[in-house]
C-alpha positions as CSV (number, residue, x, y, z in Angstrom):
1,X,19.3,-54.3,-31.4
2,X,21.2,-51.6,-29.5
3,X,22.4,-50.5,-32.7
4,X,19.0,-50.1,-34.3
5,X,17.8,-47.8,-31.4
6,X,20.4,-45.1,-31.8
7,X,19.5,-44.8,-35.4
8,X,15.8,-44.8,-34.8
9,X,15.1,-43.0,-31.2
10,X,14.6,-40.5,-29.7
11,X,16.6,-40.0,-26.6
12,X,16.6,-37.1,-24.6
13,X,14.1,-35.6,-22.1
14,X,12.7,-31.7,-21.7
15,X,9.8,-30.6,-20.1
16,X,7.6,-33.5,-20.3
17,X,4.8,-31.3,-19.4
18,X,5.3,-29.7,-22.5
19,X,3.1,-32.1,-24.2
20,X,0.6,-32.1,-27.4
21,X,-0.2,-34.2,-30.5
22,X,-0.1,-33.3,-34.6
23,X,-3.1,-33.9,-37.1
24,X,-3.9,-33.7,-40.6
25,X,-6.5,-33.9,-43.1
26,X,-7.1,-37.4,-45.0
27,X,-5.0,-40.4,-46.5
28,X,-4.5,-40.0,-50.0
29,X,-6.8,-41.6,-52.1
30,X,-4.7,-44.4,-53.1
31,X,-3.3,-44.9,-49.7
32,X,-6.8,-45.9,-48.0
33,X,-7.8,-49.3,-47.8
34,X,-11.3,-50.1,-48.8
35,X,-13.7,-49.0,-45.5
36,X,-10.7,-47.4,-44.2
37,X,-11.8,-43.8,-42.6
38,X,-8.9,-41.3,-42.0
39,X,-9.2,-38.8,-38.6
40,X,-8.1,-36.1,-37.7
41,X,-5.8,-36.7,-33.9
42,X,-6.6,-36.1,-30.3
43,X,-5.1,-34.3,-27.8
44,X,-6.0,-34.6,-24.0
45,X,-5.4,-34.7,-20.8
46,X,-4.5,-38.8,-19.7
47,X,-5.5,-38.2,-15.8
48,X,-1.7,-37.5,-14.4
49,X,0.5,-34.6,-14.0
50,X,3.5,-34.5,-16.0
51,X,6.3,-33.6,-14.2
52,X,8.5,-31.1,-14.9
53,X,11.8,-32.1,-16.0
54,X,13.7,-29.3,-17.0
55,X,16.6,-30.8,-18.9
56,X,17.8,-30.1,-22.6
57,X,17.2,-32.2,-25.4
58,X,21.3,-32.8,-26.2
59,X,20.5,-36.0,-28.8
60,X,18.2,-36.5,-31.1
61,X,16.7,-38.5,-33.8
62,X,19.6,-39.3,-35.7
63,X,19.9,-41.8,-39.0
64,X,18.7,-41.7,-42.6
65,X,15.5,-42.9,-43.5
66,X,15.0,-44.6,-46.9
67,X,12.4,-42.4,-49.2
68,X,8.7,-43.6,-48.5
69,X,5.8,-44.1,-46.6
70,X,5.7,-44.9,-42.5
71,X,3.1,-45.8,-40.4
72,X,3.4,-46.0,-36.6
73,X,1.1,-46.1,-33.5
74,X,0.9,-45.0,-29.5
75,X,-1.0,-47.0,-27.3
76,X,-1.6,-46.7,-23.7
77,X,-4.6,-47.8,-21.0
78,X,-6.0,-50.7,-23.0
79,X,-6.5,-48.0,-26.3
80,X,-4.3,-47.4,-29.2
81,X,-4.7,-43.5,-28.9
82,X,-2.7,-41.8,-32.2
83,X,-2.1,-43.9,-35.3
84,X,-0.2,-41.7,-37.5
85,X,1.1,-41.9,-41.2
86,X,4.3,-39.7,-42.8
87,X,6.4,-39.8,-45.2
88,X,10.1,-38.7,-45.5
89,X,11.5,-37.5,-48.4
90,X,15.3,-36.7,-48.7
91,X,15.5,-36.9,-44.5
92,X,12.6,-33.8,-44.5
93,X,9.0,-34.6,-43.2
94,X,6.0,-34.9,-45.6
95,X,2.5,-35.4,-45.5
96,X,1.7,-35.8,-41.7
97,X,-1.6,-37.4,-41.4
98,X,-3.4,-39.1,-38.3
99,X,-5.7,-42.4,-39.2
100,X,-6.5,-42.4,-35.7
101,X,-6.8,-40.3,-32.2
102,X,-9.1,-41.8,-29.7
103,X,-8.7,-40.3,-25.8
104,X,-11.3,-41.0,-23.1
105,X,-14.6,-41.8,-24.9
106,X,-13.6,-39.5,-27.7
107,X,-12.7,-40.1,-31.2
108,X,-11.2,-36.8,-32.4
109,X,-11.5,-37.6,-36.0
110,X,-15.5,-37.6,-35.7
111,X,-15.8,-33.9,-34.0
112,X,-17.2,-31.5,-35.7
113,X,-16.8,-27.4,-35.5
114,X,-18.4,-26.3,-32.4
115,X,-17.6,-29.1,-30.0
116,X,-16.1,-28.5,-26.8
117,X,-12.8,-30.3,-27.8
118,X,-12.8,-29.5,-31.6
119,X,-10.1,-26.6,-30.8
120,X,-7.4,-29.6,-30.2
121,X,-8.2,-31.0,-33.4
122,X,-7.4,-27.4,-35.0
123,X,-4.2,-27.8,-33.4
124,X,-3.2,-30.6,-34.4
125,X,-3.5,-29.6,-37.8
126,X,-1.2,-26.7,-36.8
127,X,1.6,-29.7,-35.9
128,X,1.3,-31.4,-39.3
129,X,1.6,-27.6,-40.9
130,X,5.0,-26.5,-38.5
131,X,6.1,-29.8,-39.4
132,X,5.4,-29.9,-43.6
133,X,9.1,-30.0,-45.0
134,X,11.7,-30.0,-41.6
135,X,13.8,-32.7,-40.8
136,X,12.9,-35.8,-39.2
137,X,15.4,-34.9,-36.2
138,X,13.3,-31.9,-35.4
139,X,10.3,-34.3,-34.4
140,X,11.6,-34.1,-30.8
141,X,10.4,-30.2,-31.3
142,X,7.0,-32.3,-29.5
143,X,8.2,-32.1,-26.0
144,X,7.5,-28.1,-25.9
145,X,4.2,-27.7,-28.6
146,X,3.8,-24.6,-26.6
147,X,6.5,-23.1,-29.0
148,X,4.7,-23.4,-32.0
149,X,1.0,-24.5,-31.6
150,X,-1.5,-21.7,-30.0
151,X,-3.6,-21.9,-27.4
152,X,-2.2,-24.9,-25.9
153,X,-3.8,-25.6,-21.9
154,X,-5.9,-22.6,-22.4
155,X,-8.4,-22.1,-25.3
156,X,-9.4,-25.7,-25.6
157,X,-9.4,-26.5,-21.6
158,X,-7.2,-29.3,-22.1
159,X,-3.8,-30.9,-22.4
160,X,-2.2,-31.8,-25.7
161,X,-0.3,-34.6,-25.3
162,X,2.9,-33.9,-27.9
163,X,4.9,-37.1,-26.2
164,X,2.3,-39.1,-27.3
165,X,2.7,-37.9,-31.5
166,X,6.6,-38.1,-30.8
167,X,6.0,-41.9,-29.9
168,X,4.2,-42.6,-32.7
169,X,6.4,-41.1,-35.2
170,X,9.1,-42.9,-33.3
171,X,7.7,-46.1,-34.0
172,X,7.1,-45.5,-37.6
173,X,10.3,-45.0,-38.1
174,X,11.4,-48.2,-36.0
175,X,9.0,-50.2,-38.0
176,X,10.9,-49.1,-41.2
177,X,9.4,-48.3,-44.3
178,X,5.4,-48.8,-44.8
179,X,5.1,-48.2,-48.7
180,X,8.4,-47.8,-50.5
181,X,9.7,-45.0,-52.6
182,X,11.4,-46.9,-55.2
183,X,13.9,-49.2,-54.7
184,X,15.8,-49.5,-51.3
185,X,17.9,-52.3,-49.4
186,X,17.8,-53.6,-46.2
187,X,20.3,-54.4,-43.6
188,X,19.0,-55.4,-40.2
189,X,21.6,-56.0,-37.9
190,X,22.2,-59.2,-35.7
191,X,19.1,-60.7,-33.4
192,X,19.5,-63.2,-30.7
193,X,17.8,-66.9,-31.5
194,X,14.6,-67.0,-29.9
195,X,10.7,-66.8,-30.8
196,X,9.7,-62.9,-31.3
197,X,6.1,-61.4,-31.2
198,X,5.0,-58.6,-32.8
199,X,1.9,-56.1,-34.0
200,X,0.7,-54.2,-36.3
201,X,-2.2,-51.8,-35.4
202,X,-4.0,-49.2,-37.2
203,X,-7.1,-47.0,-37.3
204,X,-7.6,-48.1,-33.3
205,X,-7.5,-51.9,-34.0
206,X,-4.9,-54.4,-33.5
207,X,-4.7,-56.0,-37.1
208,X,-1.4,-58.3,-37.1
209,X,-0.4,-60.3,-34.7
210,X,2.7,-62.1,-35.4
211,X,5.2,-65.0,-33.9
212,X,8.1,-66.1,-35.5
213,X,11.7,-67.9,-34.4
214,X,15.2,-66.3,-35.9
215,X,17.6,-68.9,-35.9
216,X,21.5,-67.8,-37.4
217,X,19.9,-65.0,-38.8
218,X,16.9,-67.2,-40.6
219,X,13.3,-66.7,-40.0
220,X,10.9,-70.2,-38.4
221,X,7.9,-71.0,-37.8
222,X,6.0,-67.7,-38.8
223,X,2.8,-68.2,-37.5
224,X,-0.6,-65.6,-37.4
225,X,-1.6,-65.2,-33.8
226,X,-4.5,-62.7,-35.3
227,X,-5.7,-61.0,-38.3
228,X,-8.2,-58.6,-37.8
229,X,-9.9,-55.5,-40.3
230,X,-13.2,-53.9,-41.0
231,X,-14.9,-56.2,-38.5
232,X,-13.8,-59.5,-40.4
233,X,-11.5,-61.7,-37.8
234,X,-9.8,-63.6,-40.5
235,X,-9.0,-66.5,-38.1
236,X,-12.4,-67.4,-37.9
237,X,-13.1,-68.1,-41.6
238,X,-13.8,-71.3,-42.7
239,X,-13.2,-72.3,-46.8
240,X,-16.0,-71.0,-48.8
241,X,-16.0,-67.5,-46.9
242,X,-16.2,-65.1,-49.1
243,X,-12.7,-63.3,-47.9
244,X,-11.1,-67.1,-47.0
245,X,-8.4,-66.3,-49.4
246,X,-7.0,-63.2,-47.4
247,X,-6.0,-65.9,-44.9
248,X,-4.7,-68.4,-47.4
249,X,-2.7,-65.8,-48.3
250,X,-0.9,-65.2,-45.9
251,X,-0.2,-69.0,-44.9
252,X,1.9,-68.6,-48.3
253,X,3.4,-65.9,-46.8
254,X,4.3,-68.0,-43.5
255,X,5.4,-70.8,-46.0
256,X,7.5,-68.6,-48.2
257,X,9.5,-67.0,-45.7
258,X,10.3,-70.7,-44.2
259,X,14.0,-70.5,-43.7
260,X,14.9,-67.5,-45.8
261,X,17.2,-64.0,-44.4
262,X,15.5,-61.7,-41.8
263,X,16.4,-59.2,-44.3
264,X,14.4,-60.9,-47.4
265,X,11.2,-59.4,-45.4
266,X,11.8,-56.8,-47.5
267,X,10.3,-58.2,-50.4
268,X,7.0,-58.0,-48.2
269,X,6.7,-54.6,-50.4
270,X,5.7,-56.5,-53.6
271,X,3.7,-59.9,-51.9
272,X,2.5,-60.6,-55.0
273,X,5.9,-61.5,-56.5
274,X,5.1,-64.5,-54.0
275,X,1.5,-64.7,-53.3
276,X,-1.2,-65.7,-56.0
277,X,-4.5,-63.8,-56.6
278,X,-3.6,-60.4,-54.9
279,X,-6.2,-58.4,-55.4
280,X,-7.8,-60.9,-58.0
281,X,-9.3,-64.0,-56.7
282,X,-10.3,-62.8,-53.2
283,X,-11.7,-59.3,-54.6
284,X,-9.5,-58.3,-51.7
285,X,-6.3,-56.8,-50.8
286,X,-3.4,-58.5,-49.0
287,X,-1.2,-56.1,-47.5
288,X,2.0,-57.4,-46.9
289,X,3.1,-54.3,-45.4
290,X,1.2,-54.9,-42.6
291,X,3.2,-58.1,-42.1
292,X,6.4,-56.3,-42.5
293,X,5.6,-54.1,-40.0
294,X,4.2,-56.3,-37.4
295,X,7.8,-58.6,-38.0
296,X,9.8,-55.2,-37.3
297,X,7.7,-54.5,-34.2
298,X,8.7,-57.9,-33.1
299,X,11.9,-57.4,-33.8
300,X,12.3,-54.3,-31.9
301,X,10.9,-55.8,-29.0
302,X,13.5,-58.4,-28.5
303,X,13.1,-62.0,-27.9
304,X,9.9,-63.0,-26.1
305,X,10.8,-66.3,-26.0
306,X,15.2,-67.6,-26.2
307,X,16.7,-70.1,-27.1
308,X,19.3,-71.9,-25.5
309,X,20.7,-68.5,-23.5
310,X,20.8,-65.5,-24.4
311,X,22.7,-61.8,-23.7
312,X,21.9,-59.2,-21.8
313,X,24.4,-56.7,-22.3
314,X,22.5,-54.8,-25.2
315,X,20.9,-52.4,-22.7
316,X,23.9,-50.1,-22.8
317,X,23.8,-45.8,-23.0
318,X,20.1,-45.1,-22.4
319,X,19.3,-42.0,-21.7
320,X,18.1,-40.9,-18.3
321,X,14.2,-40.1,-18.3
322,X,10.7,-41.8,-18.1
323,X,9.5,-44.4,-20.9
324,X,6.3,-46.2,-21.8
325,X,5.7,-49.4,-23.7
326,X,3.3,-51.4,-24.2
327,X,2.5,-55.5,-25.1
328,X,-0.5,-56.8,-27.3
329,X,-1.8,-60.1,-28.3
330,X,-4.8,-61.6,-29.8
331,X,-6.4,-58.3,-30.7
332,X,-6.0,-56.0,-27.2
333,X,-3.4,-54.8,-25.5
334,X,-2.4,-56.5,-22.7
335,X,0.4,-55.1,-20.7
336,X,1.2,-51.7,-20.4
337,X,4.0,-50.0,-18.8
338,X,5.6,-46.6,-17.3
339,X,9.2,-46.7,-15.8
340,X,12.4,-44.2,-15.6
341,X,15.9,-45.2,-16.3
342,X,18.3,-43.4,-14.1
343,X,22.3,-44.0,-14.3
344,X,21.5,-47.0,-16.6
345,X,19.3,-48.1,-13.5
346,X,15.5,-49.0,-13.8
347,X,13.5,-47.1,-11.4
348,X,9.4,-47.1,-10.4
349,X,8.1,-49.6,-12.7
350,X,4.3,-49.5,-12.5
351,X,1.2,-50.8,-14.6
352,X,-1.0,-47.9,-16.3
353,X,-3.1,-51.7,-18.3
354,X,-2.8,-55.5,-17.3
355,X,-5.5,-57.2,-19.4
356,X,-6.4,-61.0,-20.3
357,X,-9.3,-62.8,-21.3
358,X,-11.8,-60.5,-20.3
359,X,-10.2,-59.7,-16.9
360,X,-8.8,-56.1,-15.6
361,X,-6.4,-57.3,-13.3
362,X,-5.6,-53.6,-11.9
363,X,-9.5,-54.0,-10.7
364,X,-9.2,-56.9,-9.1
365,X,-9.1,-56.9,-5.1
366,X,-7.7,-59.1,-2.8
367,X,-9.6,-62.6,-2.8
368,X,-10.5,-62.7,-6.2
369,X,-10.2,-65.9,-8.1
370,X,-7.0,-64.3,-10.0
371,X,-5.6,-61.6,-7.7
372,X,-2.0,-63.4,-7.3
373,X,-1.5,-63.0,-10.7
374,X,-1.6,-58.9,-9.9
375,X,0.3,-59.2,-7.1
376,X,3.0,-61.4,-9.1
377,X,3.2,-58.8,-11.4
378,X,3.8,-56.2,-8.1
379,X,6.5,-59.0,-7.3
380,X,8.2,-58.1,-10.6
381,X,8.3,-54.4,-9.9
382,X,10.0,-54.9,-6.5
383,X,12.1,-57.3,-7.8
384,X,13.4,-54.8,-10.7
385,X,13.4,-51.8,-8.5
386,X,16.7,-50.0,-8.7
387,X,18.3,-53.1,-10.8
388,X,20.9,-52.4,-13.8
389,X,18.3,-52.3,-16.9
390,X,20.1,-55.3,-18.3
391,X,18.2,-57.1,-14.7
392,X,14.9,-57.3,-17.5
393,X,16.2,-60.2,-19.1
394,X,15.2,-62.3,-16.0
395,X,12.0,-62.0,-17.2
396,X,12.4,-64.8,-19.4
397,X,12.9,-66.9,-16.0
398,X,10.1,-65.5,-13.5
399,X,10.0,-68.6,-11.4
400,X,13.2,-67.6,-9.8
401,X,12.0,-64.4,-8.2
402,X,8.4,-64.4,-8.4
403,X,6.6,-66.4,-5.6
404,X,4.0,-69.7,-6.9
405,X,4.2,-69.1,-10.6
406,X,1.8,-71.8,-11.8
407,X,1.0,-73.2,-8.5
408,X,-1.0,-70.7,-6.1
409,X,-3.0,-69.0,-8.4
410,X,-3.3,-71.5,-10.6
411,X,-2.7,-69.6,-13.9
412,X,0.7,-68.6,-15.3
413,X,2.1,-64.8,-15.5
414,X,4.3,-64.1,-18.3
415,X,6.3,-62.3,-17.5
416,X,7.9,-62.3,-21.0
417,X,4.7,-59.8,-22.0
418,X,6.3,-57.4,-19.1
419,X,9.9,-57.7,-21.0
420,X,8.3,-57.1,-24.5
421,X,6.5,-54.2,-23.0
422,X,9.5,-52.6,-21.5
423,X,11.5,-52.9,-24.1
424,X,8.5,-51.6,-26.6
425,X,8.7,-48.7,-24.3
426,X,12.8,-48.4,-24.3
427,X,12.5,-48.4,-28.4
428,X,10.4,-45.2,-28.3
429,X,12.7,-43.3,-26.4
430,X,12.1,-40.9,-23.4
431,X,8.3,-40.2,-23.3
């Protein structure tokens, strides 16, 4: 996993009060989904002050990237805020578009000439334009936007948020290809046996949730945890629904993959080398890249659940600086994170989203039915507080430093949504 990361992140700090966000015009026509709308981004002010950290980017995004399409998202506070779409062509940036961009109440994509924020969606478009044709390394160009967008802090009245763009793209490119450029192959390196989880969201929904199990390099048990788009929750349709098939479908894929390579999820690209009726019987699409990108995210993430041990020396070289990850299930985000590394140590964990069921557990106050749960989750700050990084993979056995797991509260913490969510966060690189 290690290994993946330096090809894929970004890992250096500058001023991460230099901040913005990038936008575009529209998907191309043949790359939006039926109902699909295409937005232009936000770029705003996320109620905290950066702080000024005034050291030099000295690495960057480093790797090649196959020829194609990426998609990639940045969530934070319970809302997936930039979804963004790019492609790469010969290692240079193409095509930067945002599907989604969603701050406070706004959706940036809907504003029109003459609001009070439409000036940040201008600038955005200035992003996707300074970007048009440079390499993918210079992406981290995002921590000082300042440089190259105008008016940033003053003519709009409010923050762009450039980390936030930068950890989208970042993800993209984790997630691998989207959509293909002719032919490529695939070589993922070596995962740990255990049960992963993993998303795909887009256009400010969660619309993949996946688990599987890797076992000797094999893929298990690949089940749907949700399937959600255009309002339809697949998971509720019975036979005789009119888009029941989209689900059938992919229970082929599920039974397809049964036992093959991690790296046969490439063939994800063409499901309907696999899959009967694509785009015939239903009257619908199945997008398989969705799946493929949901099984990266997982993936990336690391094992939510191990089997029989596992390592925790892949946590080696990260950079020193401040990161934020986030962990989704069922539709919503659930977890999310903010923490710095410092000298390989993890320092100041704390909880910007912790979400279940209906409940905000960061509004909860003491004597409420499921406050322990909140103040377990406090447990696990302490408890990580100025610990090697490699000190995470505890998570996968709270009961040993967290106080009444199952008993007090009478509901269970997983902590292995903390892990995913720090490690979603370590992925992105420095924020």
């Amino acid at each position: 996993m290690k290994k993946q990361w330096i090809l894929l992140l970004v890992l250096l700090l500058t001023m991460s009060l230099a901040i913005m966000g990038c936008g575009d015009d529209d998907v191309e026509a043949d790359e939006v989904e039926d109902g699909e709308e295409v937005v232009g981004e936000n770029g705003e002010d996320d109620g905290e002050e950066d702080e000024a950290d005034e050291e030099e980017i000295d690495e960057v995004v480093e790797g090649e990237y196959p020829n194609g399409t990426y998609r990639g998202i940045f969530e934070d506070g319970g809302d997936q805020q930039v979804s963004i779409q790019f492609s790469v062509e010969n290692g240079n940036l193409q095509d930067i578009r945002f599907r989604h961009l969603y701050y406070g109440g706004t959706d940036y994509g809907e504003l029109e000439e003459g609001d009070a924020l439409y000036g940040i969606y201008e600038q955005h478009l200035q992003v996707a334009e300074y970007f048009e044709g440079k390499p993918v390394s210079s992406i981290t160009d995002l921590y000082e936007p300042g440089d190259f967008v105008d008016d940033v802090d003053a003519a709009t009245g409010a923050t762009l948020r450039g980390n936030k763009i930068l950890s989208a793209m970042v993800d993209g490119l984790n997630r691998g290809l989207y959509s293909p450029d002719g032919d490529y192959a695939l070589d993922l390196p070596d995962y740990q046996d255990g049960t992963y989880r993993g998303i795909y969201g887009d256009g400010g929904e969660q619309q993949v949730s996946i688990q599987f199990r890797v076992e000797d390099g094999n893929i298990y048990d690949m089940g749907f945890r949700h399937l959600y788009y255009g309002g339809t929750d697949y998971g509720d349709l019975e036979e005789g629904d009119a888009l029941y098939g989209i689900l059938e479908q992919h229970e082929q894929i599920a039974e397809y993959f049964e036992g093959k390579a991690l790296n046969d999820i490439a063939e994800l690209h063409n499901p309907g080398d696999f899959v009967d009726d694509v785009d015939a019987a239903t009257g619908a699409t199945l997008r398989g890249n969705k799946v493929y990108s949901a099984i990266r995210d997982g993936l990336n993430r690391g094992i939510y659940s191990p089997a029989n041990g596992f390592s925790a020396d892949l946590l080696e070289d990260v950079e020193d600086g401040r990161y934020r990850g986030t962990y989704g299930d069922g539709g919503y985000q659930q977890v999310a994170v903010q923490f710095y590394v410092e000298d390989g140590m993890i320092q100041d964990l704390s909880y910007r989203h912790i979400f279940y069921r209906g409940e905000d557990y960061r509004e909860m106050e003491e004597g409420d039915a499921f406050y322990g749960i909140y103040e377990q989750h406090l447990q696990i700050a302490e408890y990580l507080e100025g610990q090697p990084l490699e000190t995470i993979y505890d998570l996968h056995n709270p009961g040993e430093f967290v106080e009444d797991v199952d008993v007090a509260t009478g509901a269970t913490i997983r902590a292995n949504k903390v892990f995913s969510a720090i490690m979603n966060g370590l992925s992105r690189g420095i924020y």
